[in-house]
C-alpha positions, 0 to 999 in steps of 0.5 A: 241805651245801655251797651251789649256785651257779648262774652266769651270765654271757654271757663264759665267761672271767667264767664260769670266773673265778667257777666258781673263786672259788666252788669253791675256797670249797667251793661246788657249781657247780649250772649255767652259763648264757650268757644271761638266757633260757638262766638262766631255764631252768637255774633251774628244771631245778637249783634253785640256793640262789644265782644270779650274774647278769650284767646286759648279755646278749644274748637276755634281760638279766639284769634281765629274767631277774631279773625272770622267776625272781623271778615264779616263786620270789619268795624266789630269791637273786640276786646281779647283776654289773655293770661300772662305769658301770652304776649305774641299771641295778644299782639297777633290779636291785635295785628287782626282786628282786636281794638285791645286787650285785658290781662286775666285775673280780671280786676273791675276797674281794668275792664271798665277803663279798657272798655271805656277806651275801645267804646270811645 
């Protein structure tokens, strides 16, 4: 049964970019999602096994949104995606649930291995 991946990211060309690393791996893309407060909801109407989440968003960033997934299922699995230079607020992710990190621009295989890490 292959693995859903909810995606979200404020840029659709990041959005894409990850619909087709996902997808060519095999994975179902369960929804997209373009801000923190659109993620939140998408997370519960598709109960994805995995979320990529980007960090700088308007609405609600995605610590924020990180921060409202995990208060309703703790055991989420949440990938954060950051750009260079935002260290601090990849290692905040981290101290609020994300299980780990992938640094834009993404590269096919640096997605893979992170993804296989956090799936265990």
């Amino acid at each position: 049964m292959p693995s859903r991946v909810l995606i979200v990211d404020d840029a659709q060309f990041m959005r894409n970019l990850l619909r087709d690393i996902f997808s060519s791996a095999g994975w179902e893309i369960a929804g997209e999602a373009a801000d923190g407060h659109e993620a939140w909801q998408k997370y519960q109407e598709v109960s994805p096994d995995l979320v990529t989440m980007d960090i700088v968003m308007p609405e609600r960033n995605g610590i924020e949104a990180l921060q409202d997934i995990i208060a309703i299922d703790s055991r989420a699995l949440v990938v954060m995606c950051s750009a260079l230079g935002q260290e601090s607020m990849v290692m905040e992710a981290l101290q609020n649930g994300a299980r780990d990190f992938i640094v834009k621009p993404f590269k096919r295989e640096q997605v893979l291995e992170v993804v296989r890490r956090v799936m265990g």
